[in-house]
N, C-alpha and C positions, 0 to 999 in steps of 0.2 A: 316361883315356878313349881317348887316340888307339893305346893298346895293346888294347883289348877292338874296336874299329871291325876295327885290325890282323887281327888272331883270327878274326874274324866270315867278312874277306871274303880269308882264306888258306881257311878252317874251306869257305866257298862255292866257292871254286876247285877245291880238292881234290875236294868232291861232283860239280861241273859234270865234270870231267875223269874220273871213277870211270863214271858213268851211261850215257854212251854214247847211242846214238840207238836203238837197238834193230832196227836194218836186219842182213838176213842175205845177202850173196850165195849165191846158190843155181846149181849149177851142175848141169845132167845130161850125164854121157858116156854113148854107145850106142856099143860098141866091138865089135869079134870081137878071141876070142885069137891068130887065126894070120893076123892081117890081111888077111883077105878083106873084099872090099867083098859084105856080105850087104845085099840090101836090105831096109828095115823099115817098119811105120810106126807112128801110134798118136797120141796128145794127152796133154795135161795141163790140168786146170782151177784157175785161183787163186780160192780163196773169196770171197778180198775183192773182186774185182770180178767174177766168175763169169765171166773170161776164160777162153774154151778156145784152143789154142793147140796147132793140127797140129802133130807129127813125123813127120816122113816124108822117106824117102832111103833111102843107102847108108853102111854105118858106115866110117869113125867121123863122130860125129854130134856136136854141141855143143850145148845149149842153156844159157844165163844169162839170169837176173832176179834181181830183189831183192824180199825179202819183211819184213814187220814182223815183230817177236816177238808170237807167238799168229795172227797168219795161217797158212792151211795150201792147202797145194798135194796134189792127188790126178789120178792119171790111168794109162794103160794104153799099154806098148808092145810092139810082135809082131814078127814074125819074118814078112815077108811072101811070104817061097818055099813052094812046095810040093815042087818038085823033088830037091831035095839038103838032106843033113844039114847043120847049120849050125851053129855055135854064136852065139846074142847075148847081150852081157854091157849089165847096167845097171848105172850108178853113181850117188846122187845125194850132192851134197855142199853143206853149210852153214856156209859160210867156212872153207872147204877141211877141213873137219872128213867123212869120210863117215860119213853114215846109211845108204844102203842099197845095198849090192851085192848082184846077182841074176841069174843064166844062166840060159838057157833053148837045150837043144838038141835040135831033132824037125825030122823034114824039111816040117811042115805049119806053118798059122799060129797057133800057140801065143804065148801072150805071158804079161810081166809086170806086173800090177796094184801099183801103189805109193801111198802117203798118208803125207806127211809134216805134223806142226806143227810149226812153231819155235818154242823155249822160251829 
């Protein structure tokens, strides 16, 4: 008996430790390749609480939060010069895994549209 109890709550530990909590950190870089400081701007919205949440500056840029598994974050960053060609690079990453790299280079305010879920 006191070897099946054993079993049961090795057999429990193992699963509790496999499962995880299902949180992703979620990071965005807004960089330029030649490190100029371009300035940008733009948001992101989290579903789950239909936070929007400005970006706006000059690169490089940081944002982190943390997201569930099956939450999903979507939103839109530009290139806020009209003057000079620029290049802006986006990056988003999900426990430092990247999903989405994307440039954008026009002398106007062009931008990048992104939508991610975590799976």
């Amino acid at each position: 008996m006191k070897k099946l109890i054993f079993l049961c709550l090795t057999g429990l530990m193992l699963l509790t430790l496999t499962c995880g909590t299902g949180d992703f950190d979620i990071t965005i870089n807004i960089t330029n390749p030649q490190d100029l400081a371009v300035k940008y701007g733009g948001y992101y919205i989290l579903e789950a609480t239909g936070d929007s949440i400005p970006m706006e500056g000059y690169t490089p840029g940081e944002y982190t939060f943390t997201m569930s598994k099956g939450d999903k974050v979507e939103g839109f960053v530009f290139k806020d010069t009209t003057d000079v060609v620029d290049t802006l690079n986006f990056q988003l990453l999900a426990d430092d895994e990247e999903k989405i790299n994307e440039s954008v280079t026009l002398p106007g305010p062009i931008g990048i549209q992104f939508q991610l879920t975590v799976q």
